[in-house]
N, C-alpha and C positions, 0 to 999 in steps of 0.2 A: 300361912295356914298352920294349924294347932290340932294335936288330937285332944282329942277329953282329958282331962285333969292338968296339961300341959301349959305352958302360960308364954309368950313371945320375948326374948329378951331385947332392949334398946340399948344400944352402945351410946346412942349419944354423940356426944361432940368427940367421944374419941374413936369414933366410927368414920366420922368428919374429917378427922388430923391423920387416919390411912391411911383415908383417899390419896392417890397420888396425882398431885398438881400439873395440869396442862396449857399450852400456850395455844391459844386459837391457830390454825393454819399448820400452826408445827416449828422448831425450828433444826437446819440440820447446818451443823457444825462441823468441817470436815478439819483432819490434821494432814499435812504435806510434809515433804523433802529429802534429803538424799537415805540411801542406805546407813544404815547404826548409830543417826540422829536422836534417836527413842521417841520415833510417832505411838510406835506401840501401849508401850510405857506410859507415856504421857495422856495419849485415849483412855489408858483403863482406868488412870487415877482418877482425871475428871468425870468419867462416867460413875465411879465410887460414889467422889464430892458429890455429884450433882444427886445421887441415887439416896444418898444421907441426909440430902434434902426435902426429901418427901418428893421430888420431880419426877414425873413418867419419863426413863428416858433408856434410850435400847443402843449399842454398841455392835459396829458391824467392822467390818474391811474387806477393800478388794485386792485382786481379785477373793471370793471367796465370799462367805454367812451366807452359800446358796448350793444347792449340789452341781448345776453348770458350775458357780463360780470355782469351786475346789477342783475340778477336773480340770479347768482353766490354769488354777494357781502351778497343780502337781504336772501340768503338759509344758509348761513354762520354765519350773526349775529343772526340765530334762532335757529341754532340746533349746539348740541355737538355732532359732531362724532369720535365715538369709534375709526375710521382710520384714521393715518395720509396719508397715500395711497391714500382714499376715496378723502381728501379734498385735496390732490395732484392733482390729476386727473379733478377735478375738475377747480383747480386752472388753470392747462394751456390745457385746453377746454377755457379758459374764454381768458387766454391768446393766445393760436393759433387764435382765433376769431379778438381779437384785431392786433396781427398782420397784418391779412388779410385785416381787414377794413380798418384801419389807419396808422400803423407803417411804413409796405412795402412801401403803395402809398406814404406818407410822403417823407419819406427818398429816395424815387425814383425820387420826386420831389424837391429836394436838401433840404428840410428842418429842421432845428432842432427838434426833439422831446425830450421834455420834461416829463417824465415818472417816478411818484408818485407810487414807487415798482415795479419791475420787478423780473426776475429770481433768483435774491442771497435772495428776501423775502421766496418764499419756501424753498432754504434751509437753510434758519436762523429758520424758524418757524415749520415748517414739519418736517425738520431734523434735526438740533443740538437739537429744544427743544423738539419735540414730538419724536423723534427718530425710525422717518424714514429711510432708507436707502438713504444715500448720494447721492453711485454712481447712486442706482434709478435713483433721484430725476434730477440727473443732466444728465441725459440719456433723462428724459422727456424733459428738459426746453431745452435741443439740440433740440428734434424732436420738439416742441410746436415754437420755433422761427426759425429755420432753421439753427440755429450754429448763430444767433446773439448773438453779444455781444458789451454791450455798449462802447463807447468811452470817460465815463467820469464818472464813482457813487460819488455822495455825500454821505460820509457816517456821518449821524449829531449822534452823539454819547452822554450818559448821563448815569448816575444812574439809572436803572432803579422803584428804591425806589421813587425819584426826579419827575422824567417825568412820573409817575403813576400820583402822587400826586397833579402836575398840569391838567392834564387831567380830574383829579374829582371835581377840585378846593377843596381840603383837605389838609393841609400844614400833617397831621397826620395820613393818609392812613392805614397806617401799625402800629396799637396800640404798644407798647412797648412790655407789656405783649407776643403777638403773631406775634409779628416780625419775629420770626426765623421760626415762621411754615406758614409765609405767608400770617395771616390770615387779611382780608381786614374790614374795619368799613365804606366802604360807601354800598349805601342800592344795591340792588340787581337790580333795573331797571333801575340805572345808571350807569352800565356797559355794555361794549359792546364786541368788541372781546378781549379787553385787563381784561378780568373779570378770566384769568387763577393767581395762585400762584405768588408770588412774585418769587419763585424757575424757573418758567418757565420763565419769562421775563429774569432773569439772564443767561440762556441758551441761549436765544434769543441774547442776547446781546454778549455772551463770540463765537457764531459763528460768528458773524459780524467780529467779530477782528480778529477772525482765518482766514475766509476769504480775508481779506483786509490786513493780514500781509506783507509786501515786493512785494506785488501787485501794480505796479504803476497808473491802471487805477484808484485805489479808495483815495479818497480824504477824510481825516476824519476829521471830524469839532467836538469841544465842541459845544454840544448845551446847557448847562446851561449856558451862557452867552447871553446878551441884543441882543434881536430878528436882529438890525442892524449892530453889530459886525458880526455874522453870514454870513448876507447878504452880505458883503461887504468882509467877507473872501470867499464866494463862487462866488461872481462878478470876483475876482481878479484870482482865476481858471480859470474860465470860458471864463476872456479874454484870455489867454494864452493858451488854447485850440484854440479861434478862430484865434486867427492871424496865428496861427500856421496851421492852414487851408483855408488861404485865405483872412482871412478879414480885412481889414487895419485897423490899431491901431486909426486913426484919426476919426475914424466913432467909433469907443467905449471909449467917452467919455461923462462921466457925464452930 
């Protein structure tokens, strides 16, 4: 609508090229694994890439992108709970939330989500390490997401000796002496959920692989290698996901 003397402008085809590009149904692309692997890092890059693409696509992580989830996140890095159960429960409270808010409507509106831990974190971390019940655990993250399951995990995988050690910035984490009983030499207020045993983070890590064995949805990447090798092995995924859903190869270019 126009008032008098006023005239409507047409953009055109560059009104067209905007728009931002959608995948029917949606797809959601989760990143996994242990602590100071750079899930983080490596989420925001591709959600960049894919956002420079002209793609609709939204960047979340749990727990958290929810006001339960962050109350979730900040009750977690304060207290040690005796149950793995307790912090299950928890966990997908934090996540059925997040669904509801973000996930569903996302992916309802064709978009990529990008998802900084999802459902195989509890049972890497509740189960193989704190030794939780499995079938529980994957009983809950059925009812907590409604039987989703992603279309694509990064799993960035390391030593978990390595990726401690970067996270503290300590090339020597783990003293010599008490390496085999786990015992850690940085101070105690610079740690945060990864402040468990070297023992646990190797649980953490030996579920990952059990889960992702002969499993074609997960993708497993070295992450002690230079942050843009990474990138560029999980670009190269990710296009073959997308074309493979629609989206022409000529628009995912560099």
């Amino acid at each position: 609508m126009t008032s008098k003397g006023q005239t409507t402008m047409n953009f055109g085809a560059t009104e067209n090229r905007l728009k931002k590009r959608t995948i029917k149904g949606g797809l959601l692309i989760t990143f996994e694994g242990g602590e100071g692997v750079g899930k983080s890092t490596q989420a925001e890059r591709l959600f960049r890439k894919l956002d420079s693409y002209g793609i609709d696509v939204v960047l979340a992580h749990e727990p958290g992108s929810s006001d339960l989830g962050n109350h979730v996140r900040r009750w977690i890095k304060r207290t040690n709970s005796p149950s793995p159960l307790s912090e299950t429960l928890l966990f997908e409270a934090a996540r059925a939330q997040l669904m509801f808010e973000l996930i569903q409507p996302a992916l309802g509106n064709g978009k990529i989500v990008i998802l900084d831990r999802f459902i195989d974190s509890t049972i890497a971390y509740q189960g193989y390490a704190r030794g939780g019940d499995i079938k529980t655990i994957q009983r809950l993250n059925t009812i907590a997401t409604t039987g989703l399951i992603p279309k694509l995990t990064i799993l960035l995988d390391a030593d978990p000796e390595l990726s401690l050690a970067r996270v503290s910035n300590k090339p020597n984490l783990f003293d010599a002496a008490n390496k085999n009983q786990g015992i850690r030499v940085d101070n105690e207020s610079e740690r945060r959920f990864e402040q468990a045993p070297l023992k646990f983070h190797k649980k953490v890590r030996e579920g990952y692989l059990k889960m992702s064995k002969n499993d074609r949805r997960w993708c497993i990447i070295r992450a002690d290698q230079a942050g843009h090798r990474i990138a560029d092995a999980i670009l190269k995924r990710v296009r073959r996901l997308l074309i493979k859903n629609g989206i022409a190869p000529e628009l995912l270019q560099s």
